[in-house]
Gaussian input, Z-matrix of N, CA and C with variables (Angstrom, degrees):
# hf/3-21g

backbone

0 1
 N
 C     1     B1
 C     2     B2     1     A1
 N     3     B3     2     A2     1     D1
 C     4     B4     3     A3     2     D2
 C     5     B5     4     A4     3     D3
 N     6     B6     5     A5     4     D4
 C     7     B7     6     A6     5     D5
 C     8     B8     7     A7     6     D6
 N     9     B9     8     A8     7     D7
 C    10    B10     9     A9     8     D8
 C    11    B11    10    A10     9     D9
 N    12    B12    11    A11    10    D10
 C    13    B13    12    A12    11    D11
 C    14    B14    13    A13    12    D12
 N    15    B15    14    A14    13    D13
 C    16    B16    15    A15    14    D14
 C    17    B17    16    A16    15    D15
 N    18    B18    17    A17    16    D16
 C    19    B19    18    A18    17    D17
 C    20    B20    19    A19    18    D18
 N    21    B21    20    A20    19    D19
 C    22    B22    21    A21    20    D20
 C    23    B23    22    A22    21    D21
 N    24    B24    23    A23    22    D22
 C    25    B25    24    A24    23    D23
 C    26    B26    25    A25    24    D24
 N    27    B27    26    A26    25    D25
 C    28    B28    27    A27    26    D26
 C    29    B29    28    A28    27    D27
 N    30    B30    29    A29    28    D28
 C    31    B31    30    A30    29    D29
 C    32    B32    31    A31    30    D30
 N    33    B33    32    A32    31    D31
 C    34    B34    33    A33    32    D32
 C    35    B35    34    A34    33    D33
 N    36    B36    35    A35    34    D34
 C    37    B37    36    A36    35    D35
 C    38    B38    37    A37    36    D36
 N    39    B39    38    A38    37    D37
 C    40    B40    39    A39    38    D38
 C    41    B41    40    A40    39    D39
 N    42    B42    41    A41    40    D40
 C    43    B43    42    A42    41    D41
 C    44    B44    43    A43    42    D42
 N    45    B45    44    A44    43    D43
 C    46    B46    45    A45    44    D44
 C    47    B47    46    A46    45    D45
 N    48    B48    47    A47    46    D46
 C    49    B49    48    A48    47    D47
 C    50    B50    49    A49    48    D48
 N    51    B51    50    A50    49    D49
 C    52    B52    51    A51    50    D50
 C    53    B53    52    A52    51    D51
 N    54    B54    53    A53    52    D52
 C    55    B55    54    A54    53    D53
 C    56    B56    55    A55    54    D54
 N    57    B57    56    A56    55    D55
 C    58    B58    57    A57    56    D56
 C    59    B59    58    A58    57    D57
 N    60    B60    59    A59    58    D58
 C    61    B61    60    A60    59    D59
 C    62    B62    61    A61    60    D60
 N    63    B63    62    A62    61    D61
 C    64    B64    63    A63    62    D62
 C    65    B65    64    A64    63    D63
 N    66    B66    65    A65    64    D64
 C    67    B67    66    A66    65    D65
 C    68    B68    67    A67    66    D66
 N    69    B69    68    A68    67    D67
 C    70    B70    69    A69    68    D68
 C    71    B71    70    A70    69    D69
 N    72    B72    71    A71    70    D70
 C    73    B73    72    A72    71    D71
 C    74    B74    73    A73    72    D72
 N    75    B75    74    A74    73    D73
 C    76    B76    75    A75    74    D74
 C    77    B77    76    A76    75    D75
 N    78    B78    77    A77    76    D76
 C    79    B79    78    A78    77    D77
 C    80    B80    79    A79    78    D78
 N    81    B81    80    A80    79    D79
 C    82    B82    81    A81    80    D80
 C    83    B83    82    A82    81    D81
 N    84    B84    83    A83    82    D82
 C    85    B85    84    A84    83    D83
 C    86    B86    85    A85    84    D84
 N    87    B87    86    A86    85    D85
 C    88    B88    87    A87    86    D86
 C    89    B89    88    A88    87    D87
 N    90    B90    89    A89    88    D88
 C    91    B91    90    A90    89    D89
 C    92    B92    91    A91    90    D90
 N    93    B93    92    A92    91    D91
 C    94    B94    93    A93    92    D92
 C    95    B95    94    A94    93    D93
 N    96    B96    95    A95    94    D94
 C    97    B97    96    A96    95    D95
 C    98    B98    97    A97    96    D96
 N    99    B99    98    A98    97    D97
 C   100   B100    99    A99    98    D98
 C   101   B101   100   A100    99    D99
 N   102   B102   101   A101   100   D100
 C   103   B103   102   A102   101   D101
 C   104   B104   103   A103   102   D102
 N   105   B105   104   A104   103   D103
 C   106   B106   105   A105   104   D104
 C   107   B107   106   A106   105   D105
 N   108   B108   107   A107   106   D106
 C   109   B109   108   A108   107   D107
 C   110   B110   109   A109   108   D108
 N   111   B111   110   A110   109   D109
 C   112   B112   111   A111   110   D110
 C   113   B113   112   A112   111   D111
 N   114   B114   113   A113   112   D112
 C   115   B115   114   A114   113   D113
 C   116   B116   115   A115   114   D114
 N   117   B117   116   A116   115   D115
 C   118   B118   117   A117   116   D116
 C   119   B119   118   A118   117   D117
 N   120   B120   119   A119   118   D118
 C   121   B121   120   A120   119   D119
 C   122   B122   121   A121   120   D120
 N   123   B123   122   A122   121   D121
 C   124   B124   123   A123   122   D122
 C   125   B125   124   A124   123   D123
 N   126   B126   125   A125   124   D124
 C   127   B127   126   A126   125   D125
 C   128   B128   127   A127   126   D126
 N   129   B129   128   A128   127   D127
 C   130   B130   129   A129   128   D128
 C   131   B131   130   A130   129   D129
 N   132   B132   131   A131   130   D130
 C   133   B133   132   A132   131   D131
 C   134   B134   133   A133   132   D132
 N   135   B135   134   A134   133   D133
 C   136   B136   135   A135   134   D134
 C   137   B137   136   A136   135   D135
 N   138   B138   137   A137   136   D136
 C   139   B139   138   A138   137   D137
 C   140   B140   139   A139   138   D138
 N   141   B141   140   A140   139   D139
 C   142   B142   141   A141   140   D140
 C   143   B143   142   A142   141   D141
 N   144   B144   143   A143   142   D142
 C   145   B145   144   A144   143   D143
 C   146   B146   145   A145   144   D144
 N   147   B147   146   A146   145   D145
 C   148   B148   147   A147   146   D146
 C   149   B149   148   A148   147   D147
 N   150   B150   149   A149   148   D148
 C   151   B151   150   A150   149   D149
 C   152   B152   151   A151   150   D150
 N   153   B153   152   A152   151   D151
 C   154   B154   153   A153   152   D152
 C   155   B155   154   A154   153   D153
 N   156   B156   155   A155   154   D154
 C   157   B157   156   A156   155   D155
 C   158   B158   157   A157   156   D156
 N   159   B159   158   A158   157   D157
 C   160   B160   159   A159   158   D158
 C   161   B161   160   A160   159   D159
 N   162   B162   161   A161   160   D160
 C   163   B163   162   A162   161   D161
 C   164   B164   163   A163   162   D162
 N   165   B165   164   A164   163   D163
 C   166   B166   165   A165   164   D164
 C   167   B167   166   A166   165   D165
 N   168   B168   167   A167   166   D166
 C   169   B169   168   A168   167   D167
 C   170   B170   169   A169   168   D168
 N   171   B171   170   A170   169   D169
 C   172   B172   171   A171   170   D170
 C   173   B173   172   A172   171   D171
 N   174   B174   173   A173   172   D172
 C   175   B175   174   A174   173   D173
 C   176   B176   175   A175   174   D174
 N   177   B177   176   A176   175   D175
 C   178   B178   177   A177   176   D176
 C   179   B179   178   A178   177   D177
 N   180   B180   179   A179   178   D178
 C   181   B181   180   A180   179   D179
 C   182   B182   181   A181   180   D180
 N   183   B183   182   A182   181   D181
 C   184   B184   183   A183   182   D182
 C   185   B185   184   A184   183   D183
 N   186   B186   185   A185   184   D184
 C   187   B187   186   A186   185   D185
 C   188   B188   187   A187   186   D186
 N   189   B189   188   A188   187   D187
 C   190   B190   189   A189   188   D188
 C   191   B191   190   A190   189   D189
 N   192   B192   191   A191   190   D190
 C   193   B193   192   A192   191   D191
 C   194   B194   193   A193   192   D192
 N   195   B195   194   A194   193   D193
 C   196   B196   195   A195   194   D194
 C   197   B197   196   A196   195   D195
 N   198   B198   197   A197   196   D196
 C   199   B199   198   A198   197   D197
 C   200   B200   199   A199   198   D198
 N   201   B201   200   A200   199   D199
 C   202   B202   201   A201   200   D200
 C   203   B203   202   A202   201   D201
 N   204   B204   203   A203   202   D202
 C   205   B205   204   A204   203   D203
 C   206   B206   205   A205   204   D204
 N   207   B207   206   A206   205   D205
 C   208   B208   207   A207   206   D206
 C   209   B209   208   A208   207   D207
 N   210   B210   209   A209   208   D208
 C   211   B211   210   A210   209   D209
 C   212   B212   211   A211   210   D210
 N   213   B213   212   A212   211   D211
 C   214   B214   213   A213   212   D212
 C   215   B215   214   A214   213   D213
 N   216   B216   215   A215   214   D214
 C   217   B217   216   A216   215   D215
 C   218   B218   217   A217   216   D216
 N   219   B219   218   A218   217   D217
 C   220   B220   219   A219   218   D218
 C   221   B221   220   A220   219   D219
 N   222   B222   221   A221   220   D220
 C   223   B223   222   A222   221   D221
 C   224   B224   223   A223   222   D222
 N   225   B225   224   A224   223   D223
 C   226   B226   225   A225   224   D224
 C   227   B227   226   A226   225   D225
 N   228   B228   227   A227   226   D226
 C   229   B229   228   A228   227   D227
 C   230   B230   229   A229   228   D228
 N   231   B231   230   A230   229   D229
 C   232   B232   231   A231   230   D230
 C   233   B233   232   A232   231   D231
 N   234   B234   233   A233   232   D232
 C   235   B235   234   A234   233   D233
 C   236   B236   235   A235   234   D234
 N   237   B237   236   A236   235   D235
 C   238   B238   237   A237   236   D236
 C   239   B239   238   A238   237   D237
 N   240   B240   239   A239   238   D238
 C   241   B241   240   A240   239   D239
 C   242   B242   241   A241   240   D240
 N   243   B243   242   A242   241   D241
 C   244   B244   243   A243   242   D242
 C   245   B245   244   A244   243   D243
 N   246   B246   245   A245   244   D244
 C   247   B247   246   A246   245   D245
 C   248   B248   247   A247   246   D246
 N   249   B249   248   A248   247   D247
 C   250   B250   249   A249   248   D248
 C   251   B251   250   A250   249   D249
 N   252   B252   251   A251   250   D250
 C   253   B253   252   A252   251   D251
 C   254   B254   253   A253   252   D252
 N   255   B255   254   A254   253   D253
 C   256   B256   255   A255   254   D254
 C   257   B257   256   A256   255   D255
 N   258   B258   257   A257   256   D256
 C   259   B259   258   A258   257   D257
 C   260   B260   259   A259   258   D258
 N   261   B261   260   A260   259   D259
 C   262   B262   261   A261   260   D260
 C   263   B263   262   A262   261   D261
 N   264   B264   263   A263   262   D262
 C   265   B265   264   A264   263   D263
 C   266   B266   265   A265   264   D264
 N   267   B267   266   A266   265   D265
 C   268   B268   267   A267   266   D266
 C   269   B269   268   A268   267   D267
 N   270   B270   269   A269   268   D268
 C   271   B271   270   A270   269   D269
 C   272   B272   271   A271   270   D270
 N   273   B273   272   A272   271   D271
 C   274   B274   273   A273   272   D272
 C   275   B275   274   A274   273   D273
 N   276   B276   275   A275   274   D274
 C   277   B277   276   A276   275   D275
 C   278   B278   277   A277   276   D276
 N   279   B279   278   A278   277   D277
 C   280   B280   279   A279   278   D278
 C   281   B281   280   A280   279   D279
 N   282   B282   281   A281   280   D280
 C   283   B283   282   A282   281   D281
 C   284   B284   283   A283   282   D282
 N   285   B285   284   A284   283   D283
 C   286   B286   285   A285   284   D284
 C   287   B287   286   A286   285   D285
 N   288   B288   287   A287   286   D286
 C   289   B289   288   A288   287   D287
 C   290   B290   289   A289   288   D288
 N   291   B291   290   A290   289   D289
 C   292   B292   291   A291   290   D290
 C   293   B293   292   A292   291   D291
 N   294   B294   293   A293   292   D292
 C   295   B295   294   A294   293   D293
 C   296   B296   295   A295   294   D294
 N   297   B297   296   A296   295   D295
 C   298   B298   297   A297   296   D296
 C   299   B299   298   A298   297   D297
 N   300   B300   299   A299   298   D298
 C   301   B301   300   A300   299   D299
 C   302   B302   301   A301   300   D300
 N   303   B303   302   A302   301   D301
 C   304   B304   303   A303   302   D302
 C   305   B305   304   A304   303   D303
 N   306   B306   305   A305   304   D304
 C   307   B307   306   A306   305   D305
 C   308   B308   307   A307   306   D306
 N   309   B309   308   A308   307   D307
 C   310   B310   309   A309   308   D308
 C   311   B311   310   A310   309   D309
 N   312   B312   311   A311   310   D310
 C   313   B313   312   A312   311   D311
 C   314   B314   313   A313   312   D312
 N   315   B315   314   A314   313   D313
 C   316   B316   315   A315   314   D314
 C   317   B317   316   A316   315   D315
 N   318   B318   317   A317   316   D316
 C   319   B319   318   A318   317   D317
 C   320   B320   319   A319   318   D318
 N   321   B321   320   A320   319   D319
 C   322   B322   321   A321   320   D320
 C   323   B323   322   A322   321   D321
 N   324   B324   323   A323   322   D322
 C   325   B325   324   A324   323   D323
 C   326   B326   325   A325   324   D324
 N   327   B327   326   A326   325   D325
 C   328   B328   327   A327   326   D326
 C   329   B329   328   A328   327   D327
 N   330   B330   329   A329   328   D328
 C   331   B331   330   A330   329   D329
 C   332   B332   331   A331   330   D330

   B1=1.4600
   B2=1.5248
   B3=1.5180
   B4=1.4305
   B5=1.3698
   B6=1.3605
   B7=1.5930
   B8=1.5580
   B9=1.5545
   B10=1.6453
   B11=1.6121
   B12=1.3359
   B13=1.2505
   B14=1.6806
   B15=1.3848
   B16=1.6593
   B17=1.5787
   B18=1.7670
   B19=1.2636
   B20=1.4994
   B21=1.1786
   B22=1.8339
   B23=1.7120
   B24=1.4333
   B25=1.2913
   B26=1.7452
   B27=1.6871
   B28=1.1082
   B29=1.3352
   B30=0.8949
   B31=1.8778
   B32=1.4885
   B33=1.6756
   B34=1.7045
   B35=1.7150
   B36=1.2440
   B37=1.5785
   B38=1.1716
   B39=1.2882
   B40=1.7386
   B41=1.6645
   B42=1.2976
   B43=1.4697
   B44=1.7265
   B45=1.2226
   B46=1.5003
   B47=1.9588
   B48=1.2814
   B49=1.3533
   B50=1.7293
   B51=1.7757
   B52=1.2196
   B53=1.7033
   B54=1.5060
   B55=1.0742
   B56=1.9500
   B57=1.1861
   B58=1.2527
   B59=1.6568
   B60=1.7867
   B61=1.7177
   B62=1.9701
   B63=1.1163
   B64=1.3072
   B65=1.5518
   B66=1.5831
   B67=1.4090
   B68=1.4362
   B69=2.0666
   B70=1.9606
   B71=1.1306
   B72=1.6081
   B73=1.7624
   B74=1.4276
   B75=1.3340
   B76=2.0604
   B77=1.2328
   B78=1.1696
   B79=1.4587
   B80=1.3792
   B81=1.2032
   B82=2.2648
   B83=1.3699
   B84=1.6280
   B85=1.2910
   B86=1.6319
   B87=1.7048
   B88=1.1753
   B89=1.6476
   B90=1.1989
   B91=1.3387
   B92=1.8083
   B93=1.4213
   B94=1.2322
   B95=1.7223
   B96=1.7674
   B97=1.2362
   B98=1.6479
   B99=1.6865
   B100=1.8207
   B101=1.9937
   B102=1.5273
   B103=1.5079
   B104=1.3563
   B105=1.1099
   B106=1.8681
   B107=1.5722
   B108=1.1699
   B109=0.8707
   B110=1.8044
   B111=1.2697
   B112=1.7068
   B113=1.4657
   B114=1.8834
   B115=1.6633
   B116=1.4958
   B117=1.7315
   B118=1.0501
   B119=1.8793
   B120=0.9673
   B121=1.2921
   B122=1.3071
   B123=1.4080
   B124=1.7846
   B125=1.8992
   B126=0.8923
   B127=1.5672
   B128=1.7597
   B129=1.7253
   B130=1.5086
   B131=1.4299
   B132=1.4262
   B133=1.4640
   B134=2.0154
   B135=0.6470
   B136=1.9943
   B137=1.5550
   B138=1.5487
   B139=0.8332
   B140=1.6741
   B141=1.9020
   B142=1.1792
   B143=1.7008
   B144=1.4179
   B145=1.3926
   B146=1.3811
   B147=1.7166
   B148=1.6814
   B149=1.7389
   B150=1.3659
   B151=1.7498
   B152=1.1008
   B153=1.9654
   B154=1.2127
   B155=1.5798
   B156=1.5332
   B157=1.3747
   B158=1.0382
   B159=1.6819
   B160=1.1107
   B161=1.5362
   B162=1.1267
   B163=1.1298
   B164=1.5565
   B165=1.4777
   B166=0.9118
   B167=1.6571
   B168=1.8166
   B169=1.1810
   B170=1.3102
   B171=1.2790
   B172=1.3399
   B173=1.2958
   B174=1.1994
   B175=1.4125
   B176=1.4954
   B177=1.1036
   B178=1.3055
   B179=1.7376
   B180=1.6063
   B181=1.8739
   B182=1.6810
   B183=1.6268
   B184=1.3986
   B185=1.4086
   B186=1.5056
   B187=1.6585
   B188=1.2579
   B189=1.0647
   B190=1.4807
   B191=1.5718
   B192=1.7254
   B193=1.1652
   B194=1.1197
   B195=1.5538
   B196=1.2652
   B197=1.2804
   B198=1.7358
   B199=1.6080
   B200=1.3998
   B201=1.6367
   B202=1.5973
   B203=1.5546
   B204=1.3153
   B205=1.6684
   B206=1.7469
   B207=1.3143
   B208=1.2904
   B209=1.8688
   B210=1.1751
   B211=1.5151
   B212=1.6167
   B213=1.2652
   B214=1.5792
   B215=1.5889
   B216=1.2272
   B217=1.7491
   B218=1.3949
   B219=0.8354
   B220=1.7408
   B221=2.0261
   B222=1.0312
   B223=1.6006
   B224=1.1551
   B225=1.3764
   B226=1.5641
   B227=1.5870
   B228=1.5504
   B229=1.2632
   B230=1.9045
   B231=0.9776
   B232=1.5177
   B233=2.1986
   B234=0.8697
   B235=1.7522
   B236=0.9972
   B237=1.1808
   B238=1.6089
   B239=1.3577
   B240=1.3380
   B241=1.7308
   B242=1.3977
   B243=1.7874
   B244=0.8815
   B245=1.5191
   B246=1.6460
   B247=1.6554
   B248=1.8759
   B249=1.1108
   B250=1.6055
   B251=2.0212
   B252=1.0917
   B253=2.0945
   B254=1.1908
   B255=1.5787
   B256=1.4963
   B257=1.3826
   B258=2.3544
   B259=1.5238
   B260=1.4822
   B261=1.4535
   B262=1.6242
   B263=1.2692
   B264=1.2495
   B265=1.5033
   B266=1.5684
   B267=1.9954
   B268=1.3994
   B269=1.6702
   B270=1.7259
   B271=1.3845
   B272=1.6775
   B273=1.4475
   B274=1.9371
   B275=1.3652
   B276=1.4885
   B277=1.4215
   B278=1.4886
   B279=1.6093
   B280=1.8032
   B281=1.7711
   B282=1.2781
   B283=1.1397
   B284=1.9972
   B285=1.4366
   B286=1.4300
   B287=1.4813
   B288=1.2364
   B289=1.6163
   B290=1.4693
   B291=1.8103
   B292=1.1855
   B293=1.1737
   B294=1.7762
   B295=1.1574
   B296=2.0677
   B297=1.4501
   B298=1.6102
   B299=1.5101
   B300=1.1064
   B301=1.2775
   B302=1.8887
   B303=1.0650
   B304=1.4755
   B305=1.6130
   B306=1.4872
   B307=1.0501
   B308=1.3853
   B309=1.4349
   B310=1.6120
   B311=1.5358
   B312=1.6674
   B313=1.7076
   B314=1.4256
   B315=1.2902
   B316=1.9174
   B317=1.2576
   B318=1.1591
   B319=1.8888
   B320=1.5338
   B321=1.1770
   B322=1.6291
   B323=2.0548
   B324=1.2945
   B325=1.1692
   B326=1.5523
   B327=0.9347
   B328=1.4494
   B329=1.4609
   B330=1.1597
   B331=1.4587
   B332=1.3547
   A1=109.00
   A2=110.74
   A3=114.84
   A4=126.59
   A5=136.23
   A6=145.43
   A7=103.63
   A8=113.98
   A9=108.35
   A10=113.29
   A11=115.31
   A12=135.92
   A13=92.57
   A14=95.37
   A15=113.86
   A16=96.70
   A17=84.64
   A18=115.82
   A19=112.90
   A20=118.43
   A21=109.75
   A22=93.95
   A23=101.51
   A24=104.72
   A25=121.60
   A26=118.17
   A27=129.79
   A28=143.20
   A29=116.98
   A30=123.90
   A31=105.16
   A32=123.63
   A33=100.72
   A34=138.12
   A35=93.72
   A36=102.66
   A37=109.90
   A38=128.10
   A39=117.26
   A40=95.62
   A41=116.82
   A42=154.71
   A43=105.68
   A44=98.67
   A45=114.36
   A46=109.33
   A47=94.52
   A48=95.80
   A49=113.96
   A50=102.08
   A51=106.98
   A52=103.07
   A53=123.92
   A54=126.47
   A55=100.08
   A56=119.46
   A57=115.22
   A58=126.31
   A59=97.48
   A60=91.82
   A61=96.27
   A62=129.73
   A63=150.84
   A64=88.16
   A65=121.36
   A66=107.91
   A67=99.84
   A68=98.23
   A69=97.15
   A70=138.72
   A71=95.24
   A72=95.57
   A73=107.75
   A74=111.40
   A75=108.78
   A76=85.60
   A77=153.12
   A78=138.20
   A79=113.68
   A80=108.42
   A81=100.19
   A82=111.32
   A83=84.04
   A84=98.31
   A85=109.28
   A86=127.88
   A87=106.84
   A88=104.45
   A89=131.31
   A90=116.77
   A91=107.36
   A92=127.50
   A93=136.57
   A94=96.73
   A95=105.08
   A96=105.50
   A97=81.77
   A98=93.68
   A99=98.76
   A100=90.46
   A101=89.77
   A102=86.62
   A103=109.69
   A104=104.55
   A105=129.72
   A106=102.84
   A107=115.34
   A108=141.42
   A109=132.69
   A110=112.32
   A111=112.92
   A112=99.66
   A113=119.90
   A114=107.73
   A115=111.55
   A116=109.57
   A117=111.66
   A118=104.10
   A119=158.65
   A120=165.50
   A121=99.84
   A122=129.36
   A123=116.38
   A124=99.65
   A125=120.98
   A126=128.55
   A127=88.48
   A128=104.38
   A129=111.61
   A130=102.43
   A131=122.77
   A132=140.15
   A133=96.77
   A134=87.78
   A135=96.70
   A136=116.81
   A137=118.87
   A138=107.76
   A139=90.09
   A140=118.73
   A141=134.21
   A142=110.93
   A143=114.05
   A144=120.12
   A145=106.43
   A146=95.26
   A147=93.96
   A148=114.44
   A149=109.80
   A150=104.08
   A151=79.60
   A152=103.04
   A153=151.31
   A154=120.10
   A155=99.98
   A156=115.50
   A157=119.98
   A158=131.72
   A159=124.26
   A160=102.50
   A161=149.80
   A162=129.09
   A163=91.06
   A164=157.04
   A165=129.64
   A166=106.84
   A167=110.25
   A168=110.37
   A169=161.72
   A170=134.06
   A171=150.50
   A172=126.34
   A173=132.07
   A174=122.50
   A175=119.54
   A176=120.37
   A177=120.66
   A178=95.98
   A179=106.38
   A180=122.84
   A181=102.24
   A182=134.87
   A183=126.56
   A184=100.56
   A185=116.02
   A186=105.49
   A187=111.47
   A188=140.03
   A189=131.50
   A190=104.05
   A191=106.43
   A192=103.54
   A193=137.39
   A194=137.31
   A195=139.54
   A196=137.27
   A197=93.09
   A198=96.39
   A199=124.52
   A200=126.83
   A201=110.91
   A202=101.24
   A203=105.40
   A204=126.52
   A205=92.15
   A206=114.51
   A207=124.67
   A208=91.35
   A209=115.90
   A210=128.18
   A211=108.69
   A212=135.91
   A213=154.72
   A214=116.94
   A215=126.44
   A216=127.68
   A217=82.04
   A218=103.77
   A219=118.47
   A220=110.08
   A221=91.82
   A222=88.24
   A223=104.61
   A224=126.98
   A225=146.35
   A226=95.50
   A227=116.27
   A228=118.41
   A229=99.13
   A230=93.43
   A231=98.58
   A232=117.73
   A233=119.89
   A234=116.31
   A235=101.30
   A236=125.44
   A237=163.31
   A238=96.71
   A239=121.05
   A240=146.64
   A241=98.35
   A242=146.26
   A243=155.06
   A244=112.44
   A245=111.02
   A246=107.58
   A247=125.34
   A248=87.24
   A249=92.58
   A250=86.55
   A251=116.84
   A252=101.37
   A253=105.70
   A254=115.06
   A255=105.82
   A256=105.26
   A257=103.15
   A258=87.15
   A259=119.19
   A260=105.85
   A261=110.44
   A262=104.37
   A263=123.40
   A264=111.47
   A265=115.11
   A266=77.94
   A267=95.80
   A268=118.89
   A269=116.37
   A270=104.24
   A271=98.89
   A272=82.69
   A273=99.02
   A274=93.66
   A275=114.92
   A276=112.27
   A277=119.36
   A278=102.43
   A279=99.07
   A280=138.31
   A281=96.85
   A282=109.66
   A283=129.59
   A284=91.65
   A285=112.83
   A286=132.85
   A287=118.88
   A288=127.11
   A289=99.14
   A290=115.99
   A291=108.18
   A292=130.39
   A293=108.64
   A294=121.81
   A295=113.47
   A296=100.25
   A297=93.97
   A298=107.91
   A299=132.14
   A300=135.16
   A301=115.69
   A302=113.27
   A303=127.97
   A304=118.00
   A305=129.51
   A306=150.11
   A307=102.80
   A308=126.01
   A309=138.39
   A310=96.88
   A311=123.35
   A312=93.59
   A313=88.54
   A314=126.21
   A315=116.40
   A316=103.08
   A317=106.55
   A318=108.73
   A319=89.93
   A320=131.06
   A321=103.38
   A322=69.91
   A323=151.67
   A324=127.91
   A325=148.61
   A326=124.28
   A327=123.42
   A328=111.81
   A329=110.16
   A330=118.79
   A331=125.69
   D1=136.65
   D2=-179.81
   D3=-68.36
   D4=117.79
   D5=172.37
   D6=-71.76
   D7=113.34
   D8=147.22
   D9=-94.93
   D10=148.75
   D11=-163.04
   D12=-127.78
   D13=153.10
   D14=160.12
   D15=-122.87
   D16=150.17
   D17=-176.86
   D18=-133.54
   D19=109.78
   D20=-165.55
   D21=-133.55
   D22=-172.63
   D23=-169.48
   D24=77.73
   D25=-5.36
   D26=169.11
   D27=-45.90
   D28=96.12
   D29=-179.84
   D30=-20.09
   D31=114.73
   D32=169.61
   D33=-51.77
   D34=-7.53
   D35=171.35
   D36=-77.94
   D37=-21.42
   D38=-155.17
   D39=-72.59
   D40=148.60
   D41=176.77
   D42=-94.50
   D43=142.80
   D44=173.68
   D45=-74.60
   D46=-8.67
   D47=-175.53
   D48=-91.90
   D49=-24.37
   D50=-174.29
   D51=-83.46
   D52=-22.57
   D53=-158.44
   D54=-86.12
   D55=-42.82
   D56=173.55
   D57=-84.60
   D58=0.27
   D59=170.23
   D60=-86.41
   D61=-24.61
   D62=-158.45
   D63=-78.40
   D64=-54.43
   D65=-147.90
   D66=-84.81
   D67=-32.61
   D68=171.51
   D69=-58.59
   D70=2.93
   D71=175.10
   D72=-84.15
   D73=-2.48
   D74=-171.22
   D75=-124.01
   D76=-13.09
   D77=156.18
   D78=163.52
   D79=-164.19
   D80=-157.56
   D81=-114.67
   D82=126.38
   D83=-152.36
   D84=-99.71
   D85=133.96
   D86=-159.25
   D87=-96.99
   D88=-4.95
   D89=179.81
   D90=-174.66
   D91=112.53
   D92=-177.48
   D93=-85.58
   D94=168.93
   D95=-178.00
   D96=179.02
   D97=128.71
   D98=172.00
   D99=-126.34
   D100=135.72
   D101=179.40
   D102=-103.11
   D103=144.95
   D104=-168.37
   D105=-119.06
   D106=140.00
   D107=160.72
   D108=-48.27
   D109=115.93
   D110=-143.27
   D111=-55.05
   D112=-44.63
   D113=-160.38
   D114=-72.43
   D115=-38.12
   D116=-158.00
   D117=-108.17
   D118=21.76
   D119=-155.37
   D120=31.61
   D121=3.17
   D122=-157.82
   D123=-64.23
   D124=166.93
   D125=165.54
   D126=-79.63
   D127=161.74
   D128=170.41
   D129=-122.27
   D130=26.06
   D131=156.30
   D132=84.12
   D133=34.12
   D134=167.74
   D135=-138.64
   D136=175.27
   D137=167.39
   D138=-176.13
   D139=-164.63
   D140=172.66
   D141=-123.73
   D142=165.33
   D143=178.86
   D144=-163.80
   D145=95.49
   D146=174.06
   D147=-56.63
   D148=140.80
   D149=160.30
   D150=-103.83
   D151=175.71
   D152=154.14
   D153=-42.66
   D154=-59.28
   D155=172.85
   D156=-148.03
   D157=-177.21
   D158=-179.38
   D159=-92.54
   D160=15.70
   D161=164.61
   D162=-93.10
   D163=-30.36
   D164=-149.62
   D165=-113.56
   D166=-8.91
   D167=117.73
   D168=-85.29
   D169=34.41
   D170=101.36
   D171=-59.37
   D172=-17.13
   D173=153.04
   D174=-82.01
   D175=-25.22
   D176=-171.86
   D177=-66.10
   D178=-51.82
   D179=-172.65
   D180=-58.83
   D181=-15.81
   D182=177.82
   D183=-105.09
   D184=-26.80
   D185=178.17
   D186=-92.17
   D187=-15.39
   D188=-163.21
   D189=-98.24
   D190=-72.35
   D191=-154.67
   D192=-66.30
   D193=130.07
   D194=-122.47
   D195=75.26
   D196=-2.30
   D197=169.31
   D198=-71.58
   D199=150.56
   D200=-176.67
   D201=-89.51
   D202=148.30
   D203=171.93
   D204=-131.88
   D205=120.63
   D206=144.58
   D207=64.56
   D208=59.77
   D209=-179.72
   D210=39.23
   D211=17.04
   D212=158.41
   D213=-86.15
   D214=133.35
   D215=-178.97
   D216=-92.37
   D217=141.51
   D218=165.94
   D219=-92.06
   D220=153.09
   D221=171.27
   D222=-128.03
   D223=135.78
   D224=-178.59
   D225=-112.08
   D226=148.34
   D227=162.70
   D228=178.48
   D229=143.17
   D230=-178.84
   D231=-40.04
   D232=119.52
   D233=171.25
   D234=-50.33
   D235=132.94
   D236=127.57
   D237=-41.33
   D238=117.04
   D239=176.64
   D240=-68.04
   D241=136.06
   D242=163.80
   D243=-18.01
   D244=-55.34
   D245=174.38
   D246=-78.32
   D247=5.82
   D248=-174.09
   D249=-99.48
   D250=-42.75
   D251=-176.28
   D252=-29.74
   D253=161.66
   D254=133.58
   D255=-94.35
   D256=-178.59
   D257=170.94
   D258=-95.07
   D259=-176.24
   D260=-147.75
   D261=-120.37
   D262=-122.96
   D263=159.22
   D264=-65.11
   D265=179.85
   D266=-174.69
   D267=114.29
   D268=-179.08
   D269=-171.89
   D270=-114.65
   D271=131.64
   D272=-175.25
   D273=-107.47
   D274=137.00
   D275=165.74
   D276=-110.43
   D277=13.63
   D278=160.50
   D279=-70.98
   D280=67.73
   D281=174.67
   D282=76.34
   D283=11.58
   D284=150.45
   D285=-81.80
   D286=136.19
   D287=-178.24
   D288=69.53
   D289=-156.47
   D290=-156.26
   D291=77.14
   D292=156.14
   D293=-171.93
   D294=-84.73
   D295=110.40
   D296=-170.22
   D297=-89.73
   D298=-4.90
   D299=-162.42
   D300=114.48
   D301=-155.25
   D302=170.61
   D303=-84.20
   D304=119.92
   D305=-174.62
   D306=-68.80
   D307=147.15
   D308=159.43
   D309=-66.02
   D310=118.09
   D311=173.23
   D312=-110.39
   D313=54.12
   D314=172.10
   D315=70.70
   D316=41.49
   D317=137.12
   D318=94.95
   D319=47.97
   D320=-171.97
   D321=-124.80
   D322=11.90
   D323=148.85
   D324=-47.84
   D325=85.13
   D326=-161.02
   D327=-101.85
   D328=138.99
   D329=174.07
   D330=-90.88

């Protein structure tokens, strides 16, 4: 069964082409993917890398990560499944911002 991996810490230059000749040297990899950013195509310096299997993803996660690309360590580590994230951005209304009451402004409260 196939392992996807994240790979972050990525040089914005790096290519999907450089990332799966890199990962085929530790074993075969079925499908790379660096995600870019919708307006501008730029990469946001991450990406994914299906392996083959999990043994050859676990080798890829002891040989790679920390390797330098483009004076950057890369970090390898297994993907986190959609329900395992937390959330990220965006507006949370659990008990952030808002009106808390009256501020201490350094003693200028008088009764």
């Amino acid at each position: 069964m196939n392992k996807k991996l994240y790979v972050g810490n990525l040089p914005y230059s790096s290519t999907e082409d450089e990332l799966k000749e890199m990962f085929g040297k530790v074993g075969s990899v079925e499908s790379v993917s660096i995600i870019t950013d919708r307006f501008s195509g730029k990469s946001k310096g991450f990406g994914f890398v299906q392996m083959a299997n999990e043994d050859d993803a676990s080798k890829a996660i002891s040989e790679l990560s920390g390797q330098e690309i483009g004076g950057r360590k890369i970090i390898v580590s297994e993907a986190r499944t959609e329900g395992e994230r937390k959330g990220g951005g965006g507006f949370h209304s659990k008990g952030r911002g808002g009106f808390r009451g009256r501020r201490n402004s350094g003693g200028n409260n008088r009764e």
